[in-house]
C-alpha positions as CSV (number, residue, x, y, z in Angstrom):
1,X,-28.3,49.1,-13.5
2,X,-31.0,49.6,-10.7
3,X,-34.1,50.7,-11.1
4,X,-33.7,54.1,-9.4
5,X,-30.8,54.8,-12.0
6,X,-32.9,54.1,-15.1
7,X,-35.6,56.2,-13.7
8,X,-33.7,59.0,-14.0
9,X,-31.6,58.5,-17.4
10,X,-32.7,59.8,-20.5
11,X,-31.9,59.3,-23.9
12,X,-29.8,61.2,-26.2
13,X,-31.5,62.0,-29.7
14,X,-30.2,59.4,-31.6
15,X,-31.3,56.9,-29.2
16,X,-34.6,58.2,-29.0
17,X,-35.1,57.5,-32.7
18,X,-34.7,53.7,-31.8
19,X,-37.3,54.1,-29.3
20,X,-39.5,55.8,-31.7
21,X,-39.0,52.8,-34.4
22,X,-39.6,50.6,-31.5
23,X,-43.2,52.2,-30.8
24,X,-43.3,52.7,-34.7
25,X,-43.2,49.0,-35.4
26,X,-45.4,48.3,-32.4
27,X,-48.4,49.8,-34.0
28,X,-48.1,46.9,-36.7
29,X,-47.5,44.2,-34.6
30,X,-50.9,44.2,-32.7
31,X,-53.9,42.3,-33.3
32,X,-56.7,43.7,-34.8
33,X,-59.1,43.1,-32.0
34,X,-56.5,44.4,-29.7
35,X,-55.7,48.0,-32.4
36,X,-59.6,48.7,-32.0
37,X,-59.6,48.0,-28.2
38,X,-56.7,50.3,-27.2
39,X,-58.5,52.6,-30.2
40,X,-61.9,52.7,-28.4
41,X,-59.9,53.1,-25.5
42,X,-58.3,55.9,-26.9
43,X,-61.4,58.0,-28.1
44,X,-62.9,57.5,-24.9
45,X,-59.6,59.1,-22.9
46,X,-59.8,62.1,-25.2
47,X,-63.2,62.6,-25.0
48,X,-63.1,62.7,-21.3
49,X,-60.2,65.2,-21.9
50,X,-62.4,67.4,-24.1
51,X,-64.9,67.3,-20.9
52,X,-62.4,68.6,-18.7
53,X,-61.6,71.0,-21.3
54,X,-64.8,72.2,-21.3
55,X,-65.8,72.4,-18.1
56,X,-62.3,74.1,-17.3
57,X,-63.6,76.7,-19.8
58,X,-66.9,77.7,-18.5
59,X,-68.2,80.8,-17.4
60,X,-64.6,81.9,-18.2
61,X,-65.0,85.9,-19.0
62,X,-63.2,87.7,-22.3
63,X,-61.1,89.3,-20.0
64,X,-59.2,86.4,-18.6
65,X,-59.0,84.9,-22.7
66,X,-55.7,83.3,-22.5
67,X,-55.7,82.1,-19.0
68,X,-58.5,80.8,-19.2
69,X,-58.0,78.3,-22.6
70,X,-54.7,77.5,-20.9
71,X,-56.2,76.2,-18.5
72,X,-58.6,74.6,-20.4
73,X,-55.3,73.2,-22.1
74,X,-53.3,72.0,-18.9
75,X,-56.6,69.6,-18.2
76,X,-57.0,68.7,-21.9
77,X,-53.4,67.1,-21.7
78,X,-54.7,64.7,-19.5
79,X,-56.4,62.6,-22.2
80,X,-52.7,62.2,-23.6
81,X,-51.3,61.0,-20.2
82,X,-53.8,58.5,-19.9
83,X,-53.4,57.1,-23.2
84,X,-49.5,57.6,-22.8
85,X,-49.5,55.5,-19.4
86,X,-52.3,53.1,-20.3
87,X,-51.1,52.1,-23.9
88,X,-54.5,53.8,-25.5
89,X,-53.9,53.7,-29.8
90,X,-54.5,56.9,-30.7
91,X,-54.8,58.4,-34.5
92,X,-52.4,61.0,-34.1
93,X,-49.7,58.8,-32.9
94,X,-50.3,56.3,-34.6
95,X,-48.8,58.1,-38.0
96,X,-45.6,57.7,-36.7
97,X,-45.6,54.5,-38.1
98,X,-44.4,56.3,-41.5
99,X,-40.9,55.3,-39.6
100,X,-41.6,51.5,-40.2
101,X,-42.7,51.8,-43.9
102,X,-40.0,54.2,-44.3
103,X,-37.6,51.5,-42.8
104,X,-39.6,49.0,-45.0
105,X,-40.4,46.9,-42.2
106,X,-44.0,47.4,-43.3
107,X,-45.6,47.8,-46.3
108,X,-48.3,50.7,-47.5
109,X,-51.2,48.7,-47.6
110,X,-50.1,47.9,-43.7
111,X,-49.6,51.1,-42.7
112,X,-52.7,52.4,-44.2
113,X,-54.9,49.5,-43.0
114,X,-53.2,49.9,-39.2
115,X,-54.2,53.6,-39.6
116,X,-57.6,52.5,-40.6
117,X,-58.5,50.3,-37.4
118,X,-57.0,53.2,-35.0
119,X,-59.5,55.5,-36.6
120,X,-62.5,53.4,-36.3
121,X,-61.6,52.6,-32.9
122,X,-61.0,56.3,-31.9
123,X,-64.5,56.9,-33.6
124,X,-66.6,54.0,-32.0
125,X,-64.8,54.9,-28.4
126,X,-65.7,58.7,-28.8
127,X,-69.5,57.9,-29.9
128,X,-69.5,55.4,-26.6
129,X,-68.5,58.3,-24.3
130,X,-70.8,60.6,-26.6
131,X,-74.4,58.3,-25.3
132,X,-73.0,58.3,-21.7
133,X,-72.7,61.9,-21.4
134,X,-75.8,62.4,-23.0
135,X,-78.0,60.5,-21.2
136,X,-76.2,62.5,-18.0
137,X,-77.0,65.3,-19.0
138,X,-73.6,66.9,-18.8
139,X,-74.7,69.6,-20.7
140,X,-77.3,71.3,-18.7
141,X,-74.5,71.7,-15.7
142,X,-74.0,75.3,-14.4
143,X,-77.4,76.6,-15.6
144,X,-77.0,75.3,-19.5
145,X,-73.7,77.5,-19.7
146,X,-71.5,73.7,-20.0
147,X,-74.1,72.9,-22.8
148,X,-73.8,76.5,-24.8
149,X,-69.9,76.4,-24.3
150,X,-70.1,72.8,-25.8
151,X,-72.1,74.3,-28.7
152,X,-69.8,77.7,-29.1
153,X,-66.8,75.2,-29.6
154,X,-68.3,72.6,-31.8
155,X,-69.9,75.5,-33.9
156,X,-66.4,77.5,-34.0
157,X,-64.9,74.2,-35.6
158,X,-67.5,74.4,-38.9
159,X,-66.4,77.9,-39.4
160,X,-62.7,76.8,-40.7
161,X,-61.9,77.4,-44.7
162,X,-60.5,73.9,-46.0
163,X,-57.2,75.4,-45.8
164,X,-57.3,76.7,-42.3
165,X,-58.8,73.5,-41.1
166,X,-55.9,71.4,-42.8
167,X,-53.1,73.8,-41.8
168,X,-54.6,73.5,-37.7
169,X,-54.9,70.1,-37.8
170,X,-51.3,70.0,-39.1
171,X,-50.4,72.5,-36.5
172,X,-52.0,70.3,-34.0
173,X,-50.2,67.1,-34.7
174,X,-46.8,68.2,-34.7
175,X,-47.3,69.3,-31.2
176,X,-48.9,66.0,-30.3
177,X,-45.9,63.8,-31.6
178,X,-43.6,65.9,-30.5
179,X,-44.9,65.4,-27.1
180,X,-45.3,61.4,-27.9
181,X,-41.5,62.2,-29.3
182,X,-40.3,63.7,-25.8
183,X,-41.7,60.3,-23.7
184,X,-39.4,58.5,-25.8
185,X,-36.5,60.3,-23.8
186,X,-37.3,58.4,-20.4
187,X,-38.5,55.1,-19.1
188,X,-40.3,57.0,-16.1
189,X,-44.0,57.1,-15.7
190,X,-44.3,60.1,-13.8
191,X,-41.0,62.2,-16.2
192,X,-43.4,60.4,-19.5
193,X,-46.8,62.1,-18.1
194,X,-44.8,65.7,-17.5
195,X,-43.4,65.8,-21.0
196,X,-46.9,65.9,-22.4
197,X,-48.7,68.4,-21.0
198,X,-46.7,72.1,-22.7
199,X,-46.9,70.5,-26.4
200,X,-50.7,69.7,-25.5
201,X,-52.0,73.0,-23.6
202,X,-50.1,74.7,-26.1
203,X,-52.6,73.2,-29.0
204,X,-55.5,73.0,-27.4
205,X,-55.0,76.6,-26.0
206,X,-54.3,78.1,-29.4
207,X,-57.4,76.4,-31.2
208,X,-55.0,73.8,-33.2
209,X,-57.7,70.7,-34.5
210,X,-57.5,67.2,-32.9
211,X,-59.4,65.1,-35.6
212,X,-60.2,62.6,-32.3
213,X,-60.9,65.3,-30.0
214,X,-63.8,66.5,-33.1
215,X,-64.9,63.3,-33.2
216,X,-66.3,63.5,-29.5
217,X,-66.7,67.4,-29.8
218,X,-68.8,68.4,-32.7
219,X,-71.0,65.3,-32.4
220,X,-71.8,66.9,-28.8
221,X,-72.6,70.0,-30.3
222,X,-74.5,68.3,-32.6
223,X,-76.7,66.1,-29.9
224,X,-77.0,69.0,-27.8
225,X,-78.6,70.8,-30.4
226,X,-81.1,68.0,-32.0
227,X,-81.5,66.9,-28.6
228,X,-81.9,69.3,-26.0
229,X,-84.9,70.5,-24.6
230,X,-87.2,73.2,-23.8
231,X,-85.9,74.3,-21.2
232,X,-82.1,74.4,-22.1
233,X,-82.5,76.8,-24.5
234,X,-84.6,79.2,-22.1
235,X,-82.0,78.5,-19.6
236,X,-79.0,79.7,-21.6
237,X,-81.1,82.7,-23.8
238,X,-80.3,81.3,-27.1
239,X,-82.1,80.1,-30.1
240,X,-82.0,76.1,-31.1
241,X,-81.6,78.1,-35.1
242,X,-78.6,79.6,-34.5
243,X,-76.9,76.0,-34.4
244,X,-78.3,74.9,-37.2
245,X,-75.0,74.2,-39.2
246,X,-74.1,71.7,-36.3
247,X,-75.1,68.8,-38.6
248,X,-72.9,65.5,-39.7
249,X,-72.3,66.7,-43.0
250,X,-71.1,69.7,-42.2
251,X,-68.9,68.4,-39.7
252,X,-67.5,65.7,-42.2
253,X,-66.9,68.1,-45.0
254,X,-65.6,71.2,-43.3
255,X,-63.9,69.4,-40.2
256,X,-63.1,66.4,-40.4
257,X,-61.7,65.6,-43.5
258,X,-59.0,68.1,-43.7
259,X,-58.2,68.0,-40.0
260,X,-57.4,64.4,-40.5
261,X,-55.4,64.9,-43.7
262,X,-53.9,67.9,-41.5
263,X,-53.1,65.7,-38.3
264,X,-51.4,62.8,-40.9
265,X,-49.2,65.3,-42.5
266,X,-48.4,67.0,-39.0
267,X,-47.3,63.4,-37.4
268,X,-46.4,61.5,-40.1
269,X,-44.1,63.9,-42.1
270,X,-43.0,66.7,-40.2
271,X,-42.4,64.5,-37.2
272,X,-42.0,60.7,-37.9
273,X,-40.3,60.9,-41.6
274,X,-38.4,64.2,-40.7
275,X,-36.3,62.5,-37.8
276,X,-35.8,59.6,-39.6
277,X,-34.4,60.9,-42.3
278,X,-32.1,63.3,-40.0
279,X,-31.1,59.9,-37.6
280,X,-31.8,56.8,-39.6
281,X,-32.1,57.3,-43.4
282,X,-27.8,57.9,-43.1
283,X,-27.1,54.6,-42.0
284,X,-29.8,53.0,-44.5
285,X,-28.6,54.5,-47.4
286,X,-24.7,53.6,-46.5
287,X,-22.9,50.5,-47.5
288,X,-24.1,47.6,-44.8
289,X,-20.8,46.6,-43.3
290,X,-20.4,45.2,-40.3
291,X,-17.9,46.7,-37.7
292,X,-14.3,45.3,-36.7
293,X,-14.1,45.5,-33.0
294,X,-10.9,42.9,-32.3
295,X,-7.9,44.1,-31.7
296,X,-4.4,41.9,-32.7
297,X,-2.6,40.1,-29.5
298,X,0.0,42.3,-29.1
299,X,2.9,41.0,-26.6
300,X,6.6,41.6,-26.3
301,X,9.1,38.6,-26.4
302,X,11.7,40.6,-25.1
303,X,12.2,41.6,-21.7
304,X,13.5,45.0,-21.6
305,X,14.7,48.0,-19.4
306,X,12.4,50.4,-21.1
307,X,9.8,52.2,-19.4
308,X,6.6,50.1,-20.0
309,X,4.3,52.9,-19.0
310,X,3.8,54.8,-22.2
311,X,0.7,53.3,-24.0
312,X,-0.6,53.5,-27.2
313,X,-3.2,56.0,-26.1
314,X,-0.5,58.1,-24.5
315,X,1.2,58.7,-28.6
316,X,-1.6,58.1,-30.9
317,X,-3.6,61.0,-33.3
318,X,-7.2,60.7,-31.8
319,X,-8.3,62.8,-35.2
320,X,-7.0,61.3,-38.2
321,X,-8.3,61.5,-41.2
322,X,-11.3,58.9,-42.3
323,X,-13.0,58.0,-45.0
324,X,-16.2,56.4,-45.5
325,X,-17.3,53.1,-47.4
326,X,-19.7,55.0,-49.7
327,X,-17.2,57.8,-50.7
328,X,-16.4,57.8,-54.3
329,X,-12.7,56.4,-54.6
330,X,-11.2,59.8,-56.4
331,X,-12.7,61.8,-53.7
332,X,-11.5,59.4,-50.8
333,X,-8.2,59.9,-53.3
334,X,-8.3,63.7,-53.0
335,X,-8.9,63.3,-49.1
336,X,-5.9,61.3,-48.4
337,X,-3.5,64.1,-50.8
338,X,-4.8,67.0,-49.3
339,X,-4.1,65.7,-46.0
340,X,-0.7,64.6,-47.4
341,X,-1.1,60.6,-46.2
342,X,-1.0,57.6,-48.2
343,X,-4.0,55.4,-46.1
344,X,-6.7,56.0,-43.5
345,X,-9.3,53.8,-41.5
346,X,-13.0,53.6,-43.5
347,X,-15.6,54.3,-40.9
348,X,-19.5,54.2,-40.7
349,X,-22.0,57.0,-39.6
350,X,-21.2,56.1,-36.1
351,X,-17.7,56.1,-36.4
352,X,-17.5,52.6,-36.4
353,X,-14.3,51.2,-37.6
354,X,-15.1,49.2,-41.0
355,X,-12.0,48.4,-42.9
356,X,-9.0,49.9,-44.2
357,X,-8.0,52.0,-47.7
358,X,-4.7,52.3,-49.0
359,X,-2.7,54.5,-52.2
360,X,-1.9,50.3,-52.2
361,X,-5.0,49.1,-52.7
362,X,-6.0,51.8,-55.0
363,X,-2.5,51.1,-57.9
364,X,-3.3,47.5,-57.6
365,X,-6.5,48.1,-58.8
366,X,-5.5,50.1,-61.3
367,X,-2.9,47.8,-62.7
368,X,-5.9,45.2,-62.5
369,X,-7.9,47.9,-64.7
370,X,-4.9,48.6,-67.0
371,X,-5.6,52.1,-65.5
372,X,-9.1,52.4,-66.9
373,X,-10.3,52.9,-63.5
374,X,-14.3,51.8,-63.2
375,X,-17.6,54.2,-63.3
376,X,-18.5,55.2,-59.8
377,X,-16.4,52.8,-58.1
378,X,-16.6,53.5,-53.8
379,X,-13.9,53.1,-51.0
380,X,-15.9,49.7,-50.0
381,X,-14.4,48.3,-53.5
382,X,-11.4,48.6,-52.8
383,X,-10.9,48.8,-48.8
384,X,-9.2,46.0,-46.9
385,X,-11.3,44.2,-44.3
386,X,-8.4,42.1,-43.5
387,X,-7.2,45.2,-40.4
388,X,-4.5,45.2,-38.3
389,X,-5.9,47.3,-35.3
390,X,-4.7,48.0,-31.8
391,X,-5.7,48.3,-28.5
392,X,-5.0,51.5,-27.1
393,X,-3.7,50.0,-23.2
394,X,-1.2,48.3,-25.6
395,X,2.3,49.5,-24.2
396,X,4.7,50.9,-27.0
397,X,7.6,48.7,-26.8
398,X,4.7,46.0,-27.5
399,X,3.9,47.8,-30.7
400,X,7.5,48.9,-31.6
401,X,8.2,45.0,-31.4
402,X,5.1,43.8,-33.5
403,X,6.0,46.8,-36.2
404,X,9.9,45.3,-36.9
405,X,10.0,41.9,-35.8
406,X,8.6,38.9,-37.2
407,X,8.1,36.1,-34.4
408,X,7.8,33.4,-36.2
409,X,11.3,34.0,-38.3
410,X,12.9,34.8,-35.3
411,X,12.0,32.1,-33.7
412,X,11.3,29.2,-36.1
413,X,9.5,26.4,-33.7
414,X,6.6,24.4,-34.2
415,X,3.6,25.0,-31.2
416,X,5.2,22.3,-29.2
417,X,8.4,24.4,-29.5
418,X,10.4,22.4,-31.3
419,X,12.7,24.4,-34.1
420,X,12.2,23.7,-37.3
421,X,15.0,25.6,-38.9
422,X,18.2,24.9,-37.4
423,X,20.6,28.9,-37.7
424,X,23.5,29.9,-36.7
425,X,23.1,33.6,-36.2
426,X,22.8,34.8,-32.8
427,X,19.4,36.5,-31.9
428,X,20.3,40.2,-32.9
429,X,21.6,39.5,-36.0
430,X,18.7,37.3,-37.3
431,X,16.5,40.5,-36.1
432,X,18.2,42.8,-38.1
433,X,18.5,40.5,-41.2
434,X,14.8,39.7,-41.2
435,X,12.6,41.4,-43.8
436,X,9.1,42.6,-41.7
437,X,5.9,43.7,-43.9
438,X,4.0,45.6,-41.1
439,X,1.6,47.9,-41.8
440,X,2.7,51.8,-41.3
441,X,-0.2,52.8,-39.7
442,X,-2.5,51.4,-36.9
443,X,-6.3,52.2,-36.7
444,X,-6.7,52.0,-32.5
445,X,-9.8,50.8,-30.9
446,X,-11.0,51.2,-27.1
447,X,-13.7,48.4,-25.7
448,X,-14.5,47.9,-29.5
449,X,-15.1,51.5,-30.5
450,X,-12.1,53.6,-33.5
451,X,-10.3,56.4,-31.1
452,X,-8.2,57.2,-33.8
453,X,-4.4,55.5,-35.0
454,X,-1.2,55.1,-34.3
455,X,1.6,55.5,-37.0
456,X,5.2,54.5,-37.2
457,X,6.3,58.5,-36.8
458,X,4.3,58.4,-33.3
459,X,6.3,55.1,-32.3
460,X,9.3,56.7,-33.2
461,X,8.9,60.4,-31.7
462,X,7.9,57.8,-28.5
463,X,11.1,56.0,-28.8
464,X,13.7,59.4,-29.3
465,X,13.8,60.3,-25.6
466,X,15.9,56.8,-25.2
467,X,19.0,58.9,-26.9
468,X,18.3,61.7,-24.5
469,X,17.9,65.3,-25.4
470,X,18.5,66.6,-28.7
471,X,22.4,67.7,-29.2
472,X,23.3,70.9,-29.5
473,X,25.1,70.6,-32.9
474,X,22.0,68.9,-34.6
475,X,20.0,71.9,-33.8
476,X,22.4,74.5,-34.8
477,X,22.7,72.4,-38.2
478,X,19.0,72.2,-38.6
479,X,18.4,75.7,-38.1
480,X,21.6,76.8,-40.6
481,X,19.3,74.3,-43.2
482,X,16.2,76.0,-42.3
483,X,18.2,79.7,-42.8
């Protein structure tokens, strides 16, 4: 594949939840000096997004309300690019490592204390961009009004009841790993970056809490207004009282503790466990059985004047019935009556071609049992690995062959070819006195994968144009029986 063709390919769901374990697992797999580098790296990228947020924002009148904080939200996404495009560990994306302890490639305690390190690293890199802005003075730009809109914003985030904080910050990270969800659809840089920015200026515009984004926001507030002098507050007509609830306790209490437990829930749950329990948790939970992807050399020995074009694709049912490994054995029973067969292929979730089950297999068991059948007994108990499959390029007279004759008693030589039974029928009369145990019906596979079977009523309704068209007399007759 070229580069310029896996640029522009993107991933089907399914796949995308392999991605998603992939960055899942990654979380775990770091170092802890590198978590709380690519953390501090993190809290710095959103805390320069909450700048541009702000700034963005300024000056902005009531009348332009909604414009304006979407703008505001269109620059805040570009914290999420950054750390999207610069492998920055983020809080809120790192949740989504619920897959791997849901896959149990890591335990609680790992998950927990990998959560832990992103969080302190988020922290520490938001309080380093906190001391550089301040000591810019950032906040006295346009007049003071950067510094009051700073304070407006850190102020309105006190303000929450527990449960409005909790449910926005739950709000808040569903957008954000759905977004971290959508890069996992394309390799591309520049396709990655563009499939961030909606579920971002979609939360930031509709006040959703970021626990990160408060970590840098509300200590702002609260630095402007401990901090600030004079002259600010002259500038910008207010009162240094009126923020007096911008304090760390506050902010701890009424922010960020249920905007955290918010954002975990958010990421964690509603996105991380919910899609692996839609794509992944199915094939966990089933039997592990690997697939059967050979098909039996099929060749004739025969020459003959039959047309050789008609495959097995050309005859076969591409939607038979299957049953699965974990499918109780009298319901896998009840499958194969209703659908008036006596066998059918056992597949996986993916349609993956497993084994075999058989009315056979299930009355030898039962004469095994002395027809005391056992408690909760599945298809995988009783199913046949040992599968006769096809491919479907095989040609029919191949298959017609393989389903009557038996090679080696027509033709009893050792691999040197020398016969070891010496007969004196002709070649047409050993065929038809031979006794051939084939099975009747053929699961068919194509480069590996089940596209359904091929049964000895297909070979045969193949084989009846050889006597030509259907007589006259035989239809009247089977029309008088039908009458």
């Amino acid at each position: 594949m070229t580069q310029a063709h896996s640029n522009i390919q993107y991933l089907a769901p399914a796949e995308m939840m392999a991605e998603a374990e992939k960055f899942a697992i990654s979380k775990a797999k770091k170092s802890t000096s590198m978590t709380l580098s690519l953390a501090i790296m993190a809290g710095v990228f959103i805390g320069l997004a909450f700048i541009f947020y702000i700034t963005v924002t300024t000056g902005s009148g009531q009348s332009n309300w909604g414009l304006s904080r979407l703008a505001g939200g269109l620059a805040f996404s570009m914290g999420l690019i950054l750390i999207v495009i610069c492998g920055g560990e983020l809080f809120t994306s790192s949740v989504l490592s619920s897959i791997s302890w849901a896959n149990k490639q890591i335990t609680l305690g790992k998950m927990l204390s990998t959560w832990g390190k992103v969080y302190l690293g988020n922290f520490l890199g938001a309080m380093l961009l906190l001391v550089i802005v301040s000591s810019a003075g950032l906040y006295q730009l346009d007049h003071g009004q950067w510094g009051l809109n700073a304070l407006n914003i850190a102020q309105h985030k006190l303000h929450h009841t527990t449960l409005q904080a909790f449910s926005l910050g739950l709000l808040c990270n569903l957008l954000v790993c759905l977004a971290i969800w959508l890069t996992f659809s394309s390799s591309n840089a520049l396709t990655k970056a563009v499939m961030t920015i909606m579920p971002v200026a979609m939360f930031v515009s509709s006040g959703f809490e970021h626990c990160v984004a408060n970590m840098f926001m509300v200590p702002l507030g609260i630095v402007i207004q401990n901090f600030a002098p004079d002259i600010f507050w002259a500038q910008v007509g207010v009162s240094q009282a009126q923020y007096a609830d911008l304090n760390i306790v506050n902010f701890i209490t009424s922010n960020l503790i249920p905007v955290t437990f918010g954002n975990i829930v958010g990421g964690a749950v509603l996105v991380g466990l919910a899609n692996w329990s839609i794509y992944r948790k199915p094939q966990l939970t089933e039997t592990p059985i690997s697939s059967i992807t050979t098909t039996t050399n099929i060749a004739s020995v025969k020459e003959t004047t039959m047309s050789t074009t008609i495959l097995v694709k050309d005859i076969m049912n591409t939607n038979p019935i299957t049953v699965t490994a974990d499918m109780l054995t009298p319901v896998a029973i009840d499958s194969l009556l209703d659908h008036q067969v006596i066998s059918a292929p056992v597949v996986d979730s993916e349609k993956r071609l497993v084994g075999f089950f058989s009315a056979h297999d299930v009355m030898v068991d039962l004469w095994c049992q002395d027809y005391i059948p056992s408690k909760g007994q599945k298809v995988v108990d009783l199913m046949s690995r040992d599968v006769v499959a096809v491919d479907s390029v095989d040609k029919l007279v191949d298959i017609a062959e393989f389903l009557c004759i038996n090679k080696e008693q027509l033709y009893p030589t050792t691999s040197m070819g020398i016969a070891t039974r010496l007969n004196t029928l002709s070649l047409e009369e050993r065929a038809k006195s031979m006794r051939v145990s084939k099975p009747h019906v053929l699961p068919v596979l194509e480069n590996g994968k089940f596209v359904g079977v091929v049964t000895r009523t297909n070979v045969l309704n193949a084989l009846r144009n050889v006597y030509g068209e259907r007589s006259q007399k035989v239809e009247e007759q089977r029309l008088l029986e039908t009458a």
